[in-house]
Each structure stands twice: as C-alpha cells, then as structure tokens.
C-alpha positions as CSV (number, residue, x, y, z in Angstrom):
1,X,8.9,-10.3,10.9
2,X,6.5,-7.5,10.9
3,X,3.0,-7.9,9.1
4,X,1.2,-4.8,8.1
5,X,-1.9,-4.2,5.9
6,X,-2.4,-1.7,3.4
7,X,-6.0,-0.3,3.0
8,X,-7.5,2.4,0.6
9,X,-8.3,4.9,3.1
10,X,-12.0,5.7,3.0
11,X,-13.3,9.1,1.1
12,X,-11.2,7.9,-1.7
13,X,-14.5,7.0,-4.4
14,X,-14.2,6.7,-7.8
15,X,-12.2,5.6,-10.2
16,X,-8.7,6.9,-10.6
17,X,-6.3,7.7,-13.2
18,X,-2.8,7.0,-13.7
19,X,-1.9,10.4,-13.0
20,X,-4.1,10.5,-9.5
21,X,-2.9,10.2,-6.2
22,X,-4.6,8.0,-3.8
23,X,-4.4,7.7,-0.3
24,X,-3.2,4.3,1.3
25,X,-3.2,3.4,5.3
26,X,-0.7,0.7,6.5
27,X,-1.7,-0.7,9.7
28,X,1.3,-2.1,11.6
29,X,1.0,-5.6,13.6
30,X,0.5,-2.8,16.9
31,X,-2.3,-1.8,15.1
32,X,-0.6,2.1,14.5
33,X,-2.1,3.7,11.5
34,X,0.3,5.6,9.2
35,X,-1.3,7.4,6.1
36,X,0.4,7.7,2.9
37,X,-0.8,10.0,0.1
38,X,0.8,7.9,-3.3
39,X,0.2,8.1,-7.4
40,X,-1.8,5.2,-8.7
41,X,1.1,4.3,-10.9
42,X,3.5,4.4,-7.8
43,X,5.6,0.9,-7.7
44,X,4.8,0.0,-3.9
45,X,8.7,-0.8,-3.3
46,X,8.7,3.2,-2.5
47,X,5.7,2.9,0.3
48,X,7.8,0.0,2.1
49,X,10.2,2.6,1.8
50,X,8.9,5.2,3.5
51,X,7.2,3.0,5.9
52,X,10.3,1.5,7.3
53,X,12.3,4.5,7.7
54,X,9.7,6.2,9.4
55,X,9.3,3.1,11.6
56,X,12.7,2.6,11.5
57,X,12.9,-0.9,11.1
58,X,14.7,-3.0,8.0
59,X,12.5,-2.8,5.1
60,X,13.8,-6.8,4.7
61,X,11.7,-7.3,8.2
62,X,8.3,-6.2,6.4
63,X,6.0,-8.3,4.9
64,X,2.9,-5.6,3.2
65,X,-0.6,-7.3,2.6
66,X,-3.4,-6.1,0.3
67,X,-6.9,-8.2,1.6
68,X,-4.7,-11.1,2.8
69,X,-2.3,-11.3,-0.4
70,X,1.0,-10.0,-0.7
71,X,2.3,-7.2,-1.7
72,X,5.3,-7.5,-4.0
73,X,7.4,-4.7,-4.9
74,X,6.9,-3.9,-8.2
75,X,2.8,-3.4,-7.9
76,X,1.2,-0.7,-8.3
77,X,-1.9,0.7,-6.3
78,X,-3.8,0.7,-9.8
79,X,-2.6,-3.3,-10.4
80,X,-3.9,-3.8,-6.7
81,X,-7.6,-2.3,-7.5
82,X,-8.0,-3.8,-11.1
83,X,-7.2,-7.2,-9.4
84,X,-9.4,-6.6,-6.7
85,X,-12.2,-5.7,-8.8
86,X,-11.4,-8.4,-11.4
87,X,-10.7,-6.8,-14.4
88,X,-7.4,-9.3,-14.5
C-alpha cells in the first residue's frame, strides 16, 4: 500500500473561503512531490483521483494522510484546516 501526505503548500496565508482555491502537495512514499491547485470545498475523493491516475496506480492502493491522520474521502480541505486549527 502506498502512503502519501498531503501538505498545504507554503505561500498559501490566510484564511480562505469556500469559494477559494488552495494549493495542496502530496508527497508520495518516494518522496516525489506533485502539486495540486483544489477549491476549499473540494471533497478530497477527487485529489486521490487525480493523484492515482497520474501515478497510475489503483486509487484502492492509496492511503492519503493530513499531519498523521487519515484522509477519508468525503473531507474537504476546509474540514482539514478547521480541525487542525480547532475550531471542531
């Protein structure tokens, strides 16, 4: 199974709104960077996506973290960052 983080990619500051994009980096377990410009609102299901057709690997094969927690399909960048900030 391939792990791969997904990090706000720096330069991003501020807050955002729903309607923003954001840019995301996923690191793959290689270490390979591949940047990803996405909506705030964006369910994440569509960035595993990408990711593993680009890759071209099964999308079942990936496991996406967020600071060591998992990233489930239906989460959104926004739900991510108000977690992270804890405003729960």
């Amino acid at each position: 199974m391939s792990d791969t983080e997904t990090k706000p990619s720096s330069g991003d500051g501020g807050e955002k709104k729903d309607g923003e994009y954001i840019k995301l980096k996923v690191i793959g377990q290689d270490n390979s960077e591949i940047h990803f410009k996405v909506k705030m609102t964006t369910h994440l299901k569509k960035l595993k996506e990408s990711y593993s057709q680009r890759q071209g690997v099964p999308m079942n094969t990936l496991r996406f973290l967020f600071e060591g927690q998992r990233i489930s399909d239906n989460q959104t960048p926004k739900e991510l960052f108000l977690h992270h900030l804890g405003c729960h």
